[in-house]
C-alpha positions as CSV (number, residue, x, y, z in Angstrom):
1,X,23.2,20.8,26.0
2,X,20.8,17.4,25.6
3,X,21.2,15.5,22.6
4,X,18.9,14.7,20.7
5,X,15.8,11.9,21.3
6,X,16.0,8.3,20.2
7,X,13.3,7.7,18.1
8,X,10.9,4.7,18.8
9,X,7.9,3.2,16.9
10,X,4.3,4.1,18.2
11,X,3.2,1.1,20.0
12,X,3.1,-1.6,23.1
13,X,7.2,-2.5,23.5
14,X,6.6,-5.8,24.3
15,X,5.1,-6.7,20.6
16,X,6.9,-6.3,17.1
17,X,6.4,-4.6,14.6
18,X,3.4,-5.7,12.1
19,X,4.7,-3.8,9.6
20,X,7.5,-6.0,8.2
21,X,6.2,-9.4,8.7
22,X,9.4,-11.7,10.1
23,X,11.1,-14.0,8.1
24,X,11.0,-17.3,8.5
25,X,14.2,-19.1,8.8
26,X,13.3,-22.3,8.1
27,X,11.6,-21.4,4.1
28,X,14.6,-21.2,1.8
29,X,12.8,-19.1,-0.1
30,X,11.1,-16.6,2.6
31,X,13.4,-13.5,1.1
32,X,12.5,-14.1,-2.3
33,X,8.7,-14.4,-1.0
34,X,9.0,-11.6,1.4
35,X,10.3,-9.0,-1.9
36,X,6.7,-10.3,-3.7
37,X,4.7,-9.3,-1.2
38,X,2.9,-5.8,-1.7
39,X,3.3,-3.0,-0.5
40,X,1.5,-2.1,2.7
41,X,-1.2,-0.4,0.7
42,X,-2.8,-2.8,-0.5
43,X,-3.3,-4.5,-4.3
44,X,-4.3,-1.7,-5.8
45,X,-3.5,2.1,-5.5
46,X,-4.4,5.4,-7.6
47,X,-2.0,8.0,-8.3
48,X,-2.4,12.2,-9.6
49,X,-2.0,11.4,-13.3
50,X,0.6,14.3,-13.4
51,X,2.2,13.5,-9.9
52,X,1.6,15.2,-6.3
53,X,-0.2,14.5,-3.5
54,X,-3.0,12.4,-3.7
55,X,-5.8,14.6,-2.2
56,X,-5.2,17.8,-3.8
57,X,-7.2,18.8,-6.7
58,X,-9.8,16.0,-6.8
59,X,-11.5,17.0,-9.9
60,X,-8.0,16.1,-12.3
61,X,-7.4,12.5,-13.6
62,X,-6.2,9.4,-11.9
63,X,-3.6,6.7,-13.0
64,X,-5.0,2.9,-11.6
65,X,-2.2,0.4,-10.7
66,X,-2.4,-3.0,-9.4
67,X,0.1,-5.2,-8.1
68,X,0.8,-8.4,-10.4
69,X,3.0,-10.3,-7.8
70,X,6.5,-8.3,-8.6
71,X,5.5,-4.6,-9.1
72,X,2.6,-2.5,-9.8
73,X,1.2,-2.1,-13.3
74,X,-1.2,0.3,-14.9
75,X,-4.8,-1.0,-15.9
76,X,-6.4,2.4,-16.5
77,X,-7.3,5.8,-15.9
78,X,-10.0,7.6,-13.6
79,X,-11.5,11.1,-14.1
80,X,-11.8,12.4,-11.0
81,X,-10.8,11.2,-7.3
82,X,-13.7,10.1,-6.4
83,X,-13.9,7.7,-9.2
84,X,-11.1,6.1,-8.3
85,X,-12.2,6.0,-4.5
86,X,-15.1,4.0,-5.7
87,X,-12.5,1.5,-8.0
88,X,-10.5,1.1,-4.5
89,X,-13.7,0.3,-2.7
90,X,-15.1,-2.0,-5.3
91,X,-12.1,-4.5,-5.1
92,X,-12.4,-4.2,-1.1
93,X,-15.6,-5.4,-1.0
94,X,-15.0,-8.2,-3.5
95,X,-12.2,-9.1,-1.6
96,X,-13.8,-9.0,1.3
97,X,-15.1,-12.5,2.9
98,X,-18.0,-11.0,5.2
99,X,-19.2,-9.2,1.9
């Protein structure tokens, strides 16, 4: 029988990854810099306040984390999903330059 299939990231072959940046070789301290960075989503994140995923039951409590440079760290609470929706788009726009 066939073995099994190599996996293979979604994507044009000829260009890397973007989702681990490269390391540059020449910065002494790039793997020190490259452990700082945060996590691919984003500076701030909410989580179920008693775990699970994050889209079920939208009407129970929040945890708020943002990232201070090493890991994230809790700044507060929201009621609801939605609520903290609208915290995750209030930094986005802030953050944003066209805004």
């Amino acid at each position: 029988m066939g073995g099994m299939a190599k996996h293979r990231r979604p994507g044009p072959v000829d260009q890397p990854s973007r989702a681990v940046p490269r390391i540059d070789a020449g910065d002494p301290l790039a793997a020190y810099r490259r452990r700082r960075r945060p996590p691919l989503d984003g500076w701030r994140r909410h989580r179920p306040l008693h775990g699970g995923a994050g889209h079920l039951r939208p009407g129970e409590p929040r945890v708020l984390e943002e990232w201070d440079g090493f890991a994230y760290q809790v700044t507060g609470a929201a009621p609801d999903l939605a609520t903290a929706q609208a915290w995750l788009a209030e930094a986005e726009t802030r953050d944003d330059p066209a805004g």
